[in-house]
N, C-alpha and C positions, 0 to 999 in steps of 0.2 A: 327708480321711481318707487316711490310707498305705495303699502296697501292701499287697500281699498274701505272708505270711510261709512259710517255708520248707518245702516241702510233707513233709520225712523228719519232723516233729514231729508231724505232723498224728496220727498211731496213739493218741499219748502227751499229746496237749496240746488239750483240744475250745476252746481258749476265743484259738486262733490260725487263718487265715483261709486257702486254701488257696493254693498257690505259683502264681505266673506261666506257668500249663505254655503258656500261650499266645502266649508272647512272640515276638513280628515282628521282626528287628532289620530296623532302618534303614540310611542310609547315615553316622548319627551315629558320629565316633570314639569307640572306647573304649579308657579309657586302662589299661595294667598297674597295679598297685599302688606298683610305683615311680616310675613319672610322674605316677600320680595325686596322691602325696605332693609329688614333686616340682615339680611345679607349684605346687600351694599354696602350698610354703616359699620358693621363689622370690619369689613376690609380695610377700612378708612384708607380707602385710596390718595396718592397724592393727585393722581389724574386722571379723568374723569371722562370719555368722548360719548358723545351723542350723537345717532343720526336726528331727525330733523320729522320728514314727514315719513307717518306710522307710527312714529315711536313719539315724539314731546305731543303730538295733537295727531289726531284721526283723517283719513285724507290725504289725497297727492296733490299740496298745493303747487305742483310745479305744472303738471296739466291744467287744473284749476284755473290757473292766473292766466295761460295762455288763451283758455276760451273764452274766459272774461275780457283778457284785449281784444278778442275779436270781437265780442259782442258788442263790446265798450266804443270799438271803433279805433280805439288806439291802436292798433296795427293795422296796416291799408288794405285794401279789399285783395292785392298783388300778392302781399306777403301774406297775409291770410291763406289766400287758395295756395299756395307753395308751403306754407306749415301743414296743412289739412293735409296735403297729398302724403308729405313726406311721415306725419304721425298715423295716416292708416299704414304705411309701409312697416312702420313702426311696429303699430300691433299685429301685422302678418308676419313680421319677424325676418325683414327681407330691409329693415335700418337695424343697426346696431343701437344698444342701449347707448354705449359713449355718445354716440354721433346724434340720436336726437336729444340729448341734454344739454349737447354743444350748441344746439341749432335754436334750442329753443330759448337759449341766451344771444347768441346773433343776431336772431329775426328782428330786433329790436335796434336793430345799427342805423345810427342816422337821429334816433331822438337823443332829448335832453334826460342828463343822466336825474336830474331834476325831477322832471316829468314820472318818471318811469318809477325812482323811489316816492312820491306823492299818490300814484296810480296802485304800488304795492300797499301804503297803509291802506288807504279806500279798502280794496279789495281782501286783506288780513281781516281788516276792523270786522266787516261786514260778513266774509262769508269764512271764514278760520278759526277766528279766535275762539269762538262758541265750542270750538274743537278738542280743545287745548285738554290733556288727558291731567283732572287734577290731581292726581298719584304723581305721576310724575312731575306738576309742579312743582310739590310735596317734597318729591325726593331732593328736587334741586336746588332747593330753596335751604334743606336742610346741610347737602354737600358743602355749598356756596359757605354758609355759616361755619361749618368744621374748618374752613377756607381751603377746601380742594378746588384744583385748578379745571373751569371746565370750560369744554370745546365743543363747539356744531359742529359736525361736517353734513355737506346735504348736498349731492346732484342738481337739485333748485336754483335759479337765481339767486345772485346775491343782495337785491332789490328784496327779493319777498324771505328770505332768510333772516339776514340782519332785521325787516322789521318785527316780526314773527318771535324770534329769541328776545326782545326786546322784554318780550310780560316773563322771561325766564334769568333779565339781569346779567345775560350772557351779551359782554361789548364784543362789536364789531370786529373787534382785534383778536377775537378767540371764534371767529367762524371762517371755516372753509368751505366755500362753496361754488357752482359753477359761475365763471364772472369772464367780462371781456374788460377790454383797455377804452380807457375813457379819455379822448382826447377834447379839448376845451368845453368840458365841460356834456360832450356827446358819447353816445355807443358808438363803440366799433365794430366791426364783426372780427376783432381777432381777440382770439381764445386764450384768457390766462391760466383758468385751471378748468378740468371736468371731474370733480370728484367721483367716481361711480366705481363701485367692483375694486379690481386690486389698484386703481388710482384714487381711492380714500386711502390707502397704508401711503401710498405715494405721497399724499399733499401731509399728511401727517408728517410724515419724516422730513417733508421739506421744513415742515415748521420745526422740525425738534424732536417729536416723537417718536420714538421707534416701539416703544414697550409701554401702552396704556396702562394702566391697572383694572380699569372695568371699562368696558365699550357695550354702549347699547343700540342695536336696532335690528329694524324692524322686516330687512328684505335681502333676497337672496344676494343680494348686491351688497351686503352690509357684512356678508362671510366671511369675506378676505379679514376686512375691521377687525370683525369680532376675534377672529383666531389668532390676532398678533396680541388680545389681551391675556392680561395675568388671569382675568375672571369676564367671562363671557356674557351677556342678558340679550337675549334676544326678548321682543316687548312686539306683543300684539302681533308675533310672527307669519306672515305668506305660508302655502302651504307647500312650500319648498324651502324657508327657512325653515318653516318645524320639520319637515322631515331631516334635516340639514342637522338640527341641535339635537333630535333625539340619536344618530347617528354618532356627535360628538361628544353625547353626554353635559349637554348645558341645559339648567333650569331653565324654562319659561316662563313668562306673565303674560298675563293678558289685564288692563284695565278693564274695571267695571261695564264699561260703555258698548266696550267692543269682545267683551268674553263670549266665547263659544257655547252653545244651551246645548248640555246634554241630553241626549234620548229620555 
């Protein structure tokens, strides 16, 4: 799951998660904007990985999207109160991170896979994209051009994933995300991938990669990620990634939006 997204929205937006007011800095570097680019382009990496929420936009739209199908009504009143219970279990830390990111791609078994990607743009357009950290479009945009190869991975749906990388030019064919089996045309409730923790190096490797050149994100869950690269970027890091990167000696960023205000 990503950070926690930009607390001035919060008046305006119920379906984003409250800002970092908590944040500890470490003794992790953090980098300007212009080194943090600079550095990257430097490398000129051939490959490129991204996490998804926290790092490319502000926000865990993978919670997001789920409250919004409640509200929305697209999830039934049954599966509703069976997410509800199992995501407080969640935050009591008595469900595993894997198992509700599994769940929260299941809940949705039985509709049109149709439906559910129409329901993701709605729901991107409207409460996301206003997100979208432009530095890091910036970056991507620039990567993209050098023609380095880039990848999503994100615990999220692959419904609100693929739409989401869409403003970032990143095809479907180069995200990994949590997804089930879509039979005629429907959800199923069986589990093709759960990206999260040391199953991002997983789905990575299934695709090909084993040794990124630059990986970036944003949450402790993005560790495992970051450590199998050549050059590390944690981006708008949890306050257990940073203590995490200043531990292993990797620069940070933080975008303009969601920078930390010193004393």
């Amino acid at each position: 799951m990503a950070a926690a997204a930009d607390a001035a929205l919060l008046d305006t937006d119920p379906y984003l998660e409250p800002s970092l007011s908590d944040l500890v800095l470490t003794p992790a570097v953090t980098l300007t904007t212009a080194q943090f680019h600079a550095r990257v382009l430097e490398l000129a990496p051939k490959i490129a990985v991204f996490d998804c929420d926290g790092t490319l936009w502000s926000g865990d739209a993978g919670s997001a999207f789920m409250r919004w199908t409640m509200d929305t009504g697209l999830l039934s009143r049954d599966a509703t109160d069976w997410l509800n219970d199992r995501y407080t279990g969640y935050q009591r830390g008595e469900v595993s991170e894997l198992a509700i990111c599994g769940e929260m791609v299941q809940v949705y078994q039985g509709l049109r896979e149709s439906e559910l990607r129409r329901a993701a743009a709605n729901f991107f357009t409207n409460y996301i994209e206003r997100n979208i950290f432009p530095e890091m479009l910036e970056l991507v945009t620039q990567l993209q051009a050098a023609g380095i190869d880039i990848w999503a991975v994100s615990s999220t749906c692959d419904w609100v994933v693929e739409e989401g990388v869409k403003r970032f030019n990143i095809p479907a064919n180069r995200v990994l995300s949590a997804c089930v089996t879509i039979e005629n045309g429907f959800a199923t409730d069986r589990l093709l991938d759960v990206p999260t923790d040391e199953g991002k190096v997983a789905s990575l490797r299934r695709a090909g990669i084993s040794a990124p050149d630059a990986v970036f994100g944003n949450s402790i869950h993005d560790a495992a990620m970051l450590s199998i690269a050549a050059a590390a970027f944690p981006v708008n890091p949890s306050p257990d990634l940073l203590r995490h990167s200043a531990a292993s000696g990797w620069p940070v960023y933080f975008p303009a939006s969601v920078a930390p205000v010193l004393p």
